[in-house]
C-alpha positions as CSV (number, residue, x, y, z in Angstrom):
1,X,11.1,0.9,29.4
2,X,8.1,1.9,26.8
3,X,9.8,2.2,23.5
4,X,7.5,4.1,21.0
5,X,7.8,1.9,18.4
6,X,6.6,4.6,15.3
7,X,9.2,6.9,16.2
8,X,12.2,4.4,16.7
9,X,11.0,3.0,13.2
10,X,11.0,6.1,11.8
11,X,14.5,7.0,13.5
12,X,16.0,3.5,12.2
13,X,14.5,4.5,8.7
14,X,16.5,7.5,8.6
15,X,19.4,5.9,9.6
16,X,19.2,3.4,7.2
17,X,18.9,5.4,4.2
18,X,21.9,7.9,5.6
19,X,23.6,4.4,4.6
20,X,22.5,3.9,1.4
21,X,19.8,1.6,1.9
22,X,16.7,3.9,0.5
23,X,14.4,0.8,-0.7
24,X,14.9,-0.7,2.4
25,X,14.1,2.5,4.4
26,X,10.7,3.3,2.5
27,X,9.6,-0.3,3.1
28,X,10.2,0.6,7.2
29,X,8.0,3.5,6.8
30,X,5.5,2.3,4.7
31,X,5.1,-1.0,7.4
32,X,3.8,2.6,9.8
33,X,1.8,4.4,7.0
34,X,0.3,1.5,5.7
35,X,-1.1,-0.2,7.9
36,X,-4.9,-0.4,9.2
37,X,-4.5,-1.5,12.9
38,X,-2.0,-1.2,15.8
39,X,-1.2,-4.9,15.7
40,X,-0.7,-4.9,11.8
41,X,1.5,-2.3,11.8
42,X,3.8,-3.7,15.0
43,X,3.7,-7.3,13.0
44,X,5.0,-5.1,9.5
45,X,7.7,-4.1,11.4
46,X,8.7,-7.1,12.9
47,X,8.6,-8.8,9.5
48,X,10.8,-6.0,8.1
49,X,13.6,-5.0,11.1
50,X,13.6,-9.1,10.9
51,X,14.5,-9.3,7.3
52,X,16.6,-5.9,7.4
53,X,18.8,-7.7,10.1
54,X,19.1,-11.2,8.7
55,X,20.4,-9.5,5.4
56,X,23.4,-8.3,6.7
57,X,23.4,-4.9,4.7
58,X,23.9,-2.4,7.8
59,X,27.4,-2.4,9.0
60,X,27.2,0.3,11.5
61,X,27.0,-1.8,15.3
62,X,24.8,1.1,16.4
63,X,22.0,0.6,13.8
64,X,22.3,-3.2,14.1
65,X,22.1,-2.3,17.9
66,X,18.5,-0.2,17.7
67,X,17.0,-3.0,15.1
68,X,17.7,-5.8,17.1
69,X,16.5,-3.8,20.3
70,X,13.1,-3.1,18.6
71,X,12.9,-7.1,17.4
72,X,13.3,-8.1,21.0
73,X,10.7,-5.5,22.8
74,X,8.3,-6.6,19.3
75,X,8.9,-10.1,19.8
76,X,7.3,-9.6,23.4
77,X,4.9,-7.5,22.7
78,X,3.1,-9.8,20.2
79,X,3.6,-12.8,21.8
């Protein structure tokens, strides 16, 4: 399965905010929109699905769910 990592962030940003989590949210997009390369951008979102999750500030399984599923497919695509 090819997740398209841009989109899922983007999707997982939304959901976040919808939980109240805005800061959090516009650090997930800007880890997309600021980024220069491919690999920069997929290591920015690692580093902040990674932090987002070891927080503990999303409650709702199904959020928790998608992050973690992104961390794994990241984790193996950079390494």
């Amino acid at each position: 399965m090819t997740i398209d990592y841009y989109t899922e962030a983007e999707s997982i940003a939304r959901a976040v905010a919808s939980q109240g989590h805005a800061e959090e949210a516009r650090l997930l997009r800007d880890s997309v929109e600021c980024g220069s390369t491919a690999t920069e951008i997929l290591m920015a979102l690692r580093f902040r699905l990674a932090a987002l999750d070891a927080s503990g500030i999303i409650h709702d399984a199904l959020t928790v769910e998608r992050i973690r599923r992104i961390l794994a497919a990241l984790d193996n695509e950079l390494s």
